[in-house]
C-alpha positions in Angstrom: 107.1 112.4 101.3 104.5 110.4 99.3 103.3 107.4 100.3 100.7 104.3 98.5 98.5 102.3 100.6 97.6 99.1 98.9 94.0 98.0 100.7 91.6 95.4 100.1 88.0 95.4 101.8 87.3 92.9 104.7 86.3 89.4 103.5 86.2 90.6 99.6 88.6 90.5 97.2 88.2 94.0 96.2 90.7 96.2 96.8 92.8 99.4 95.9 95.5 102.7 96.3 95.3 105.6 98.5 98.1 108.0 97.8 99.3 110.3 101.1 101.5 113.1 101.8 102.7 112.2 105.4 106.2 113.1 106.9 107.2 109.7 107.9 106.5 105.5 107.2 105.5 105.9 110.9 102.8 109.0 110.4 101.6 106.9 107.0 101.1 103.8 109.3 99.3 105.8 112.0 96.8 107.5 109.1 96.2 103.6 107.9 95.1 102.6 111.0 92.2 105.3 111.3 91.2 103.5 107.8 88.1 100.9 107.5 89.8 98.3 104.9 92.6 95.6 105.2 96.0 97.3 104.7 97.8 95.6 102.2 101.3 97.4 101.9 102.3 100.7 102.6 105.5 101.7 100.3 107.0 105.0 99.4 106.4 106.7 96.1 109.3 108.0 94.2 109.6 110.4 91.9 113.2 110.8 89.7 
């Protein structure tokens, strides 16, 4: 499954997307935490 990190950068206002492939909301959690930004959100993409 896809997933979109939303992220900003520590004390800035700047910010963005990451798009993963990861298995599970749990495995796209543990792959934000290995990041160096704020994590925002982390929601599934879907595709119809």
């Amino acid at each position: 499954m896809r997933w979109r990190i939303k992220f900003e950068y520590i004390f800035t206002t700047v910010g963005g997307f990451i798009d993963i492939e990861a298995p599970s909301y749990e495995a796209a959690e543990r792959y934000s935490l290995d990041l160096d930004v704020y994590v925002v959100s982390i929601k599934p993409i879907l595709r119809v």
